[in-house]
PyMOL Python script that loads the backbone (N, CA, C, O; Angstrom):
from pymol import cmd

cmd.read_pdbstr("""\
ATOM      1  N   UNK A   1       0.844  -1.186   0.000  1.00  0.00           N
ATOM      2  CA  UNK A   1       0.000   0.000   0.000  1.00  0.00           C
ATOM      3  C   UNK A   1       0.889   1.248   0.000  1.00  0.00           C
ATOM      4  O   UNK A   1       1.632   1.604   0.915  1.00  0.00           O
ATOM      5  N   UNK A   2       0.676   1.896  -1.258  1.00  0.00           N
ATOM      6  CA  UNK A   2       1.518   3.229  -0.835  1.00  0.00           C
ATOM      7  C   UNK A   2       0.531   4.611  -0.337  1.00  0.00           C
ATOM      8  O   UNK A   2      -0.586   4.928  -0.747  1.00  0.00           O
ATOM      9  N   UNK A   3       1.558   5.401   0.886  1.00  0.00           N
ATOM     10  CA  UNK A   3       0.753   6.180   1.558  1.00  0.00           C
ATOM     11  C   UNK A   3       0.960   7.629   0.667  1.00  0.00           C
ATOM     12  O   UNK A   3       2.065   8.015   0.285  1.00  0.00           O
ATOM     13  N   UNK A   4       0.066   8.132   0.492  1.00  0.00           N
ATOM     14  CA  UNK A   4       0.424   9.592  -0.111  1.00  0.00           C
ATOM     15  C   UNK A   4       0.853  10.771   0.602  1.00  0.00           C
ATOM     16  O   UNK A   4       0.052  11.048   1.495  1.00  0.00           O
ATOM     17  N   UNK A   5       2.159  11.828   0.501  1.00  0.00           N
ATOM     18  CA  UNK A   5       2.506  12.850   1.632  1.00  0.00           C
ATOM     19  C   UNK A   5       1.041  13.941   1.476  1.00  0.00           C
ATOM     20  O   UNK A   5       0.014  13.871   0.802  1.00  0.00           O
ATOM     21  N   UNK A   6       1.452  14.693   2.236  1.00  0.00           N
ATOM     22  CA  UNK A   6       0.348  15.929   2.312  1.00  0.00           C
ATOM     23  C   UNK A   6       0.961  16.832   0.937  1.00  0.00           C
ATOM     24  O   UNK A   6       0.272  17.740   0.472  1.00  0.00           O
ATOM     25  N   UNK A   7       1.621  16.665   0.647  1.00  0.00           N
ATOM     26  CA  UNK A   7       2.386  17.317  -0.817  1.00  0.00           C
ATOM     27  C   UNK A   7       1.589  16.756  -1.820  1.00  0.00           C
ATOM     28  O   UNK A   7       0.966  17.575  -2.495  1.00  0.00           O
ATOM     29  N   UNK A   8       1.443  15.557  -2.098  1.00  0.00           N
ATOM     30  CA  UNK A   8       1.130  15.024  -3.026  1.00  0.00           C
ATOM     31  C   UNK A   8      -0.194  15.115  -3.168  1.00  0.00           C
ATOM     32  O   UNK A   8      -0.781  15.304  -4.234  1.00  0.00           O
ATOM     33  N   UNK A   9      -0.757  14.961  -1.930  1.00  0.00           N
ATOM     34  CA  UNK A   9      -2.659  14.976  -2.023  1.00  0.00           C
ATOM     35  C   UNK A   9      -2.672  16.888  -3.105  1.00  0.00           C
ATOM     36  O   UNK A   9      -3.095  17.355  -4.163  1.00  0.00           O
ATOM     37  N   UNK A  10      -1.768  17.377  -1.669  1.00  0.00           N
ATOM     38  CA  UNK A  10      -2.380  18.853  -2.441  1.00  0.00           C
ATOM     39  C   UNK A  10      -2.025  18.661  -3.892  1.00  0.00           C
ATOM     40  O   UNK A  10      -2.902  18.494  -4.740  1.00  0.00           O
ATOM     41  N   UNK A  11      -0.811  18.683  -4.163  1.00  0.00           N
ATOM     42  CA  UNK A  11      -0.582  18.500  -5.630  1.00  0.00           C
ATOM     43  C   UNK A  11      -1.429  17.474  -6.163  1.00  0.00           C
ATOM     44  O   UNK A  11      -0.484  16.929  -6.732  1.00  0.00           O
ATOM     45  N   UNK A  12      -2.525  16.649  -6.507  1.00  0.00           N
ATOM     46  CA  UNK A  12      -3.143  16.056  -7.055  1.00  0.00           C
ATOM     47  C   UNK A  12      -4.621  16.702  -6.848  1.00  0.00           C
ATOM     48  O   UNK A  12      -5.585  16.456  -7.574  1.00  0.00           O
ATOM     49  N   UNK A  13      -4.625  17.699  -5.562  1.00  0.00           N
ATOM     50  CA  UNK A  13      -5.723  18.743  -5.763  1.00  0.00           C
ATOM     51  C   UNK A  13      -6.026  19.670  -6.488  1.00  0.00           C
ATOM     52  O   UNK A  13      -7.014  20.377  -6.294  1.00  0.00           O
ATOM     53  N   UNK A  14      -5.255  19.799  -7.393  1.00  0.00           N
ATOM     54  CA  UNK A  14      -4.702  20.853  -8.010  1.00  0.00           C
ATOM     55  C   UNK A  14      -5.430  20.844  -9.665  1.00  0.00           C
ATOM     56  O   UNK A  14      -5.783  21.662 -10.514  1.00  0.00           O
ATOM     57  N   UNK A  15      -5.380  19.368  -9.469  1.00  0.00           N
ATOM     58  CA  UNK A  15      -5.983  18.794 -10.765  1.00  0.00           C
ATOM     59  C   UNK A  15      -7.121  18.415 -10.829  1.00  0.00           C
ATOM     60  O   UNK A  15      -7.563  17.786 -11.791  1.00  0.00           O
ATOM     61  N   UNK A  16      -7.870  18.776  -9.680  1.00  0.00           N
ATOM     62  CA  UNK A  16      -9.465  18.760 -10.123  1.00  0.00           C
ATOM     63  C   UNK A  16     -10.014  19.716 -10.228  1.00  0.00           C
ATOM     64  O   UNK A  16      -9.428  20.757  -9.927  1.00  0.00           O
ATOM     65  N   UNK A  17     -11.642  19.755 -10.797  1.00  0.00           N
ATOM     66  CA  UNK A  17     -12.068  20.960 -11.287  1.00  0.00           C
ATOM     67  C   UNK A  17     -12.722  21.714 -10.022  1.00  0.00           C
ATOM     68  O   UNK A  17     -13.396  21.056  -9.229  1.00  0.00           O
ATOM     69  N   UNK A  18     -12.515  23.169  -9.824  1.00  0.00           N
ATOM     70  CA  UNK A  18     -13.217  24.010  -9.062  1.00  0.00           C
ATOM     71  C   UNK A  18     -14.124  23.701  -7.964  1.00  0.00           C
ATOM     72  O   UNK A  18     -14.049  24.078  -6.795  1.00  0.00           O
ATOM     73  N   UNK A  19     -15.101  22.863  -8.594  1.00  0.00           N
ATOM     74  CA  UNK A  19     -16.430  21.968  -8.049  1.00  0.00           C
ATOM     75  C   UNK A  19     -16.167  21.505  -6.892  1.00  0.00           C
ATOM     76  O   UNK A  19     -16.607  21.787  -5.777  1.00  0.00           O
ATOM     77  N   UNK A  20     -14.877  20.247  -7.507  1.00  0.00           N
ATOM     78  CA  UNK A  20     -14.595  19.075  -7.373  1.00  0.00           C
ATOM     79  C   UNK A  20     -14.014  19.206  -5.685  1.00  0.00           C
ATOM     80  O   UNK A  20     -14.321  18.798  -4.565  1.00  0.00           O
ATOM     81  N   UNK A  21     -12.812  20.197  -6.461  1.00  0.00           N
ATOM     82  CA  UNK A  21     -11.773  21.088  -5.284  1.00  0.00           C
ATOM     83  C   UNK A  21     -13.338  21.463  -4.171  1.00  0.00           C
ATOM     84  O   UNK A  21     -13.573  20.429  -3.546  1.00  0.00           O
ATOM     85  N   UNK A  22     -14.075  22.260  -3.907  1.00  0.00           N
ATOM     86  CA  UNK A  22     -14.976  22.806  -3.233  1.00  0.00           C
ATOM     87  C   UNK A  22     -15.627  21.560  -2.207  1.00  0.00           C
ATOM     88  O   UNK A  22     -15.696  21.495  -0.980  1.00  0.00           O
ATOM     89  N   UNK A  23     -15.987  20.786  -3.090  1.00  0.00           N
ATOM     90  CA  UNK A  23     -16.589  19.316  -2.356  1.00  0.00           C
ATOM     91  C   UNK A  23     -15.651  18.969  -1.419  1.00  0.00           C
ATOM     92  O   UNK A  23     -15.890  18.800  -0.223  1.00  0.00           O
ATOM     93  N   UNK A  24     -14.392  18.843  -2.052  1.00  0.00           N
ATOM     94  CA  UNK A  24     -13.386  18.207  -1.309  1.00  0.00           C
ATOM     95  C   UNK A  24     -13.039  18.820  -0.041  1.00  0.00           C
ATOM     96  O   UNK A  24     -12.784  18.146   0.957  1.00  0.00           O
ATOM     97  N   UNK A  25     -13.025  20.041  -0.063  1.00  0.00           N
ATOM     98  CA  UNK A  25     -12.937  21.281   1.479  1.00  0.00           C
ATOM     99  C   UNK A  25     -14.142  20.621   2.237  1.00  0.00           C
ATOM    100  O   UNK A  25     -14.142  20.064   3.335  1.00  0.00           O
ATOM    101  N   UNK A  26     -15.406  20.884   1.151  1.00  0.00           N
ATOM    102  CA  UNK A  26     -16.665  20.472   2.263  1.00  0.00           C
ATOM    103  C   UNK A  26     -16.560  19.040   2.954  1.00  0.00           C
ATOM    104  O   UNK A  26     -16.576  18.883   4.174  1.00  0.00           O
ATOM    105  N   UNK A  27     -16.457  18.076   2.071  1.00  0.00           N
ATOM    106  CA  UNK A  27     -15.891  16.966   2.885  1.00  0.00           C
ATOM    107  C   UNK A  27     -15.224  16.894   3.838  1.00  0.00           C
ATOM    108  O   UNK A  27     -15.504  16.417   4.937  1.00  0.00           O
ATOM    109  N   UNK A  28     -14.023  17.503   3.375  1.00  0.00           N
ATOM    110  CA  UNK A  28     -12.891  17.691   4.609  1.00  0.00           C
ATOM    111  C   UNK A  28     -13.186  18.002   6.127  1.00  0.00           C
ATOM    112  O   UNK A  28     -12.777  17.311   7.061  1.00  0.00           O
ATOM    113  N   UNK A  29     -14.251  19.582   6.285  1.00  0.00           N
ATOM    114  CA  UNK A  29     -14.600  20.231   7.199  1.00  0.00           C
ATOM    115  C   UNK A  29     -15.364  19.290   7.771  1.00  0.00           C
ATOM    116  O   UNK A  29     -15.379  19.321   9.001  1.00  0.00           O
ATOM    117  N   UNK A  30     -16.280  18.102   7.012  1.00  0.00           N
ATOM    118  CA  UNK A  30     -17.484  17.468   7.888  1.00  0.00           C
ATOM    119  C   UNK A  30     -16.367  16.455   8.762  1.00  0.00           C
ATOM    120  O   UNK A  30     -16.369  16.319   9.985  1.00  0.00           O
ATOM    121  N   UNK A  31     -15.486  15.835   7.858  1.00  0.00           N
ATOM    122  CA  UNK A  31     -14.926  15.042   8.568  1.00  0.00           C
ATOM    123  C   UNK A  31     -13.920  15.514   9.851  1.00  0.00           C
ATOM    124  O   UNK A  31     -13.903  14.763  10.826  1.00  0.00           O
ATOM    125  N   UNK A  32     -13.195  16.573   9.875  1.00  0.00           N
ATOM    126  CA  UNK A  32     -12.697  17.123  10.667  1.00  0.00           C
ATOM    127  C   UNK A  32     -13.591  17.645  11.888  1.00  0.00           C
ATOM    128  O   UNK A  32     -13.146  17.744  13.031  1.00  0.00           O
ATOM    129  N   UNK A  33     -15.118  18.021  11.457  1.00  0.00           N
ATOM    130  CA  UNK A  33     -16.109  18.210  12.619  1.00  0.00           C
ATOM    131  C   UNK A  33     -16.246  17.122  13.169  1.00  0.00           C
ATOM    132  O   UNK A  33     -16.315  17.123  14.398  1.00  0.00           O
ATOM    133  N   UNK A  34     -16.344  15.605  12.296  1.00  0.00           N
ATOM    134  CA  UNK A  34     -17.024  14.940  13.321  1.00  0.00           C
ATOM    135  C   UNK A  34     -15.968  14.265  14.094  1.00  0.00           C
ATOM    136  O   UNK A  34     -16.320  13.470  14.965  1.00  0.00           O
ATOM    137  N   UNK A  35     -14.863  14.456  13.908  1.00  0.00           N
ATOM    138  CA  UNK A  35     -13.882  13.781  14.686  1.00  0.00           C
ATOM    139  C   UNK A  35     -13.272  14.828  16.123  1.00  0.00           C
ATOM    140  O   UNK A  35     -12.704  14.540  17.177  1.00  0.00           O
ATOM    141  N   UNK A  36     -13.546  15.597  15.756  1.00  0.00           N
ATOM    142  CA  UNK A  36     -13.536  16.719  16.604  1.00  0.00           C
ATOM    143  C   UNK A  36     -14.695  16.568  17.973  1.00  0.00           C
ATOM    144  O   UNK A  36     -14.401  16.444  19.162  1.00  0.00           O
ATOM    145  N   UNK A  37     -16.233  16.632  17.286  1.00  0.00           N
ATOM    146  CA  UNK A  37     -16.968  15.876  18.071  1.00  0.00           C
ATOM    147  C   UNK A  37     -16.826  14.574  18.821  1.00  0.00           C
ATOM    148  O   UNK A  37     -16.927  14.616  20.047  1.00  0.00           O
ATOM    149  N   UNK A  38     -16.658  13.711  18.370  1.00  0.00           N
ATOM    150  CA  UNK A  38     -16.121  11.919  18.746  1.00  0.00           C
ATOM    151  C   UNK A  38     -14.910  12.640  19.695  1.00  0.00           C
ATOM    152  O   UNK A  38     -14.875  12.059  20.780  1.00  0.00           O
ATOM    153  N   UNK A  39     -14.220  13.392  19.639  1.00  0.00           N
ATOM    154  CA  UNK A  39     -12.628  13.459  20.959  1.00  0.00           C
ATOM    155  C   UNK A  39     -13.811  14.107  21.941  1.00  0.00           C
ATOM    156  O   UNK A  39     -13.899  13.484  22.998  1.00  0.00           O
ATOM    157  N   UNK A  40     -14.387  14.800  21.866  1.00  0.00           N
ATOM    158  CA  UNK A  40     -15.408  15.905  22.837  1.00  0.00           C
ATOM    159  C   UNK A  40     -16.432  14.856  23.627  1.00  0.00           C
ATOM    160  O   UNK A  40     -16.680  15.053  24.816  1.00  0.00           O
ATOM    161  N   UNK A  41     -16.826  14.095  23.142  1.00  0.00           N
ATOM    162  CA  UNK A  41     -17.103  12.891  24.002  1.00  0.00           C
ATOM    163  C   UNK A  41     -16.713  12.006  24.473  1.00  0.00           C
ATOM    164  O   UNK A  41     -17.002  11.651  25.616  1.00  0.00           O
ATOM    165  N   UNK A  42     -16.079  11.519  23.834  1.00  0.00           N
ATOM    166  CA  UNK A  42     -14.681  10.735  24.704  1.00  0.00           C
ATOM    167  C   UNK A  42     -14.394  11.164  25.885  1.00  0.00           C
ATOM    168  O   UNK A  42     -14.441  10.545  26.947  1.00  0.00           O
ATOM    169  N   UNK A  43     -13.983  12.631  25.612  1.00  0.00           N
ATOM    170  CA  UNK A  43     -13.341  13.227  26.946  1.00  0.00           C
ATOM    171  C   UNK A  43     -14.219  13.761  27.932  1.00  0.00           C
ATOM    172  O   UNK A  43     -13.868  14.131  29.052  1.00  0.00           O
ATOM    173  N   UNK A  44     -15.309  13.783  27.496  1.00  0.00           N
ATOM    174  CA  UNK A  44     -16.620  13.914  28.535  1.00  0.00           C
ATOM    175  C   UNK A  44     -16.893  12.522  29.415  1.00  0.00           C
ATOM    176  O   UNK A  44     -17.366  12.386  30.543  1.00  0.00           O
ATOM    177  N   UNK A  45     -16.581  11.894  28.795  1.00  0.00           N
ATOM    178  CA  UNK A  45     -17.146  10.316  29.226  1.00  0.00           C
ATOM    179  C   UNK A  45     -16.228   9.932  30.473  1.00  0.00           C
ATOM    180  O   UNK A  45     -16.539   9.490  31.579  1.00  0.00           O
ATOM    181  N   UNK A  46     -14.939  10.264  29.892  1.00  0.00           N
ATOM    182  CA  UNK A  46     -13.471  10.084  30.925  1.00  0.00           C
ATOM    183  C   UNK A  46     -13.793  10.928  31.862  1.00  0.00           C
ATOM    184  O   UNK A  46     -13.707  10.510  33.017  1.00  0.00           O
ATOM    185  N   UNK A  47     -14.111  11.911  31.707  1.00  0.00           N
ATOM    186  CA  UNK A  47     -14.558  12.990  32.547  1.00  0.00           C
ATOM    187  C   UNK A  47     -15.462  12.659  33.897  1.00  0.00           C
ATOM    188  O   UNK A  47     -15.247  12.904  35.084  1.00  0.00           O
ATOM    189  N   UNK A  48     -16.727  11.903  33.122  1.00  0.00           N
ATOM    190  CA  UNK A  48     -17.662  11.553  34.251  1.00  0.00           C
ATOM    191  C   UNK A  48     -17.666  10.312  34.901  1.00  0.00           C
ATOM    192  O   UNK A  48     -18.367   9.977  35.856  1.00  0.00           O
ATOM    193  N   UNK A  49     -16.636   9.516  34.166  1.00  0.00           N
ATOM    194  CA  UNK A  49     -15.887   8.113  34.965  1.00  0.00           C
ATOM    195  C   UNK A  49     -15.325   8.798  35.938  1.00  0.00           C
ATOM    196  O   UNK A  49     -16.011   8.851  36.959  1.00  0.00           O
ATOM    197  N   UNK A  50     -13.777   9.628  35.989  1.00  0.00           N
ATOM    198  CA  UNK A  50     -13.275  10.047  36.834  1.00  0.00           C
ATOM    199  C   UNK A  50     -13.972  10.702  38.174  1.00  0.00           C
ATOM    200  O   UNK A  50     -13.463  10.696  39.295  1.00  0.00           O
ATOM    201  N   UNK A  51     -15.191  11.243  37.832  1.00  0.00           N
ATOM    202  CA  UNK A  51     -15.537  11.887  38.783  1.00  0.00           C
ATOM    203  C   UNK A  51     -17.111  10.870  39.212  1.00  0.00           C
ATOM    204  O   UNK A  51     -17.998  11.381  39.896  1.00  0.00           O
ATOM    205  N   UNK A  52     -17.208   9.572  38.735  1.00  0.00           N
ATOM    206  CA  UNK A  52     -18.391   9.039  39.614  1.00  0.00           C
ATOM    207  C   UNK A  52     -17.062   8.181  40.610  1.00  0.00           C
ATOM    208  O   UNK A  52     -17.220   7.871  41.791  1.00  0.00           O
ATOM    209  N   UNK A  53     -15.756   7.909  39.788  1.00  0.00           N
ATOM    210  CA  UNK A  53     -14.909   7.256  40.749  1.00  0.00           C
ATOM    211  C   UNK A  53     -14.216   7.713  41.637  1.00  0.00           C
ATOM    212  O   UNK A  53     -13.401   7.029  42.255  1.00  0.00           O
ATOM    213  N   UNK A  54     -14.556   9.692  41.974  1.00  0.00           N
ATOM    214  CA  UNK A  54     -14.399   9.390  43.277  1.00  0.00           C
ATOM    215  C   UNK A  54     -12.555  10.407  42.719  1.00  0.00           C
ATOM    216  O   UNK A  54     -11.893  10.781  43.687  1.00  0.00           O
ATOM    217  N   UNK A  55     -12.032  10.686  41.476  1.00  0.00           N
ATOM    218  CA  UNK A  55     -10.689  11.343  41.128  1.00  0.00           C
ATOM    219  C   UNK A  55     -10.581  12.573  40.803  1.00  0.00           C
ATOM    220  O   UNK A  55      -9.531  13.092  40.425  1.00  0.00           O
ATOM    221  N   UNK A  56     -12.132  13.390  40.976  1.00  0.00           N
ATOM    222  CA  UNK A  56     -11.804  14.524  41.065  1.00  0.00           C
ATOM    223  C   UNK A  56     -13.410  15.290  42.069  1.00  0.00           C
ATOM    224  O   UNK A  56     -14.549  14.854  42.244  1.00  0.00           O
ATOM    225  N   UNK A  57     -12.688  16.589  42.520  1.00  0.00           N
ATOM    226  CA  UNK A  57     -13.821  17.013  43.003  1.00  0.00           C
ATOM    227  C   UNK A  57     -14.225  18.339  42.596  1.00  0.00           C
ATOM    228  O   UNK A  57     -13.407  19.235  42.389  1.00  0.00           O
ATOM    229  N   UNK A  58     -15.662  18.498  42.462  1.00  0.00           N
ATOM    230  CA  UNK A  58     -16.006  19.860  42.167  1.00  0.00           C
ATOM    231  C   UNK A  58     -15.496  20.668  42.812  1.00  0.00           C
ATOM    232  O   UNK A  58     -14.910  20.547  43.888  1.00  0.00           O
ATOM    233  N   UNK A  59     -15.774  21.966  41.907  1.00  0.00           N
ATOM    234  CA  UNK A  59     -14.964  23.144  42.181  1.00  0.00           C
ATOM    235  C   UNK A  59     -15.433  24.510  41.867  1.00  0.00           C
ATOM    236  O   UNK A  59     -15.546  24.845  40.687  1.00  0.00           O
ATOM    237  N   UNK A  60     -15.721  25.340  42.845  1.00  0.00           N
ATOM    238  CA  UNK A  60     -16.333  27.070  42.180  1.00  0.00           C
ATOM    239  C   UNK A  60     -15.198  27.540  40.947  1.00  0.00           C
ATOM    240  O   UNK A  60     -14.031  27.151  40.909  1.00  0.00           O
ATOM    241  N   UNK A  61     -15.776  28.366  40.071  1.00  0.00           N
ATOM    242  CA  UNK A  61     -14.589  28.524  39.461  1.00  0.00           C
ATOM    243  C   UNK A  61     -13.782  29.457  39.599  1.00  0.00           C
ATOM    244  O   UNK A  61     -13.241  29.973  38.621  1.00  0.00           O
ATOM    245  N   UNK A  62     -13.488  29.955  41.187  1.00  0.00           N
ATOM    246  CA  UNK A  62     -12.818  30.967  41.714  1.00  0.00           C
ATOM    247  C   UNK A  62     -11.504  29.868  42.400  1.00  0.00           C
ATOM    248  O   UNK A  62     -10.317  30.179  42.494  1.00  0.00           O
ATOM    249  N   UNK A  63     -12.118  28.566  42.813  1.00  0.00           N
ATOM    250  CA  UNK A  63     -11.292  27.592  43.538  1.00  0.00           C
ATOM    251  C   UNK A  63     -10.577  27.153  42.438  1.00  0.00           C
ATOM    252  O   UNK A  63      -9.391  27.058  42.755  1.00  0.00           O
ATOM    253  N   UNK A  64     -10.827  26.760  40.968  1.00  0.00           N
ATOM    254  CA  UNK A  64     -10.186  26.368  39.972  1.00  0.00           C
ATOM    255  C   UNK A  64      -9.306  27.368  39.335  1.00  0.00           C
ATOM    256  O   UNK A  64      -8.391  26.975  38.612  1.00  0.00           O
ATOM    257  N   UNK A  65      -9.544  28.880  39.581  1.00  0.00           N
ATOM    258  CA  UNK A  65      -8.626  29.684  39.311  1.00  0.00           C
ATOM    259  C   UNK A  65      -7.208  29.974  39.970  1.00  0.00           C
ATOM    260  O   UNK A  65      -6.154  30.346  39.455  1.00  0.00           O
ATOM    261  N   UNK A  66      -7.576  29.647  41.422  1.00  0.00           N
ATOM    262  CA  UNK A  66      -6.712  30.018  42.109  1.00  0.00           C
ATOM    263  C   UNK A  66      -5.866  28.582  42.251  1.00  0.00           C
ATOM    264  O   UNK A  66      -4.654  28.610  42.465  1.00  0.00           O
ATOM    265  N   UNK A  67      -6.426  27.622  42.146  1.00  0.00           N
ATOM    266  CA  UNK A  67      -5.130  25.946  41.692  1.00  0.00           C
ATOM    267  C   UNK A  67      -4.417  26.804  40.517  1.00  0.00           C
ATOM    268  O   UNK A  67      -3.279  27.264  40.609  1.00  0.00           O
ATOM    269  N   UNK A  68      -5.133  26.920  39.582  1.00  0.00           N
ATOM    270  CA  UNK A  68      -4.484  26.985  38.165  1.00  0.00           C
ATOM    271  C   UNK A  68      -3.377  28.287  38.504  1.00  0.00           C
ATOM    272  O   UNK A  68      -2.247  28.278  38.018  1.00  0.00           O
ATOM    273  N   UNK A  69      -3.803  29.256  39.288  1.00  0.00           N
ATOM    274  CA  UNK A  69      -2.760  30.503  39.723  1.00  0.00           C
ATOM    275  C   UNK A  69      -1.154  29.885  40.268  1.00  0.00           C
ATOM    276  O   UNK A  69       0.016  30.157  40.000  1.00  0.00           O
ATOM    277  N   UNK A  70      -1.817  28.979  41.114  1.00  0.00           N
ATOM    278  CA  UNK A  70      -0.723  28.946  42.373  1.00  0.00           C
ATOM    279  C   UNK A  70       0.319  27.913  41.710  1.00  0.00           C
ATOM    280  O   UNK A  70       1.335  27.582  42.322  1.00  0.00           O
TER     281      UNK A  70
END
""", "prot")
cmd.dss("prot")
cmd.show_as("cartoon", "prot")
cmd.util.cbc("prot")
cmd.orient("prot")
């Protein structure tokens, strides 16, 4: 299997028509949203594991400022 560089995709972008090129951004953006989404839950999920188990505790966000200060 050969892998293509990011050089080459663009340079083979180059050679489609206007349209084609346009689709291909729109594609791009959906797929980059939804993977973007999928990490945002993930890390929500880890999130509310950690904290039904007891590894983190709520916090005002004056108490989370002043950790993050000190």
């Amino acid at each position: 299997m050969t892998i293509a560089t990011f050089g080459d995709i663009l340079e083979a972008s180059h050679q489609l028509s206007i349209e084609d090129q346009e689709n291909l951004v729109y594609i791009l953006q959906n797929r980059l949203r939804e993977q973007k989404r999928a990490k945002l839950v993930k890390d929500v999920q880890t999130a509310q594991q950690e904290f039904a188990e007891g590894e983190c505790k709520p916090m005002t966000p004056q108490q989370l400022m002043e950790e993050i200060l000190s």
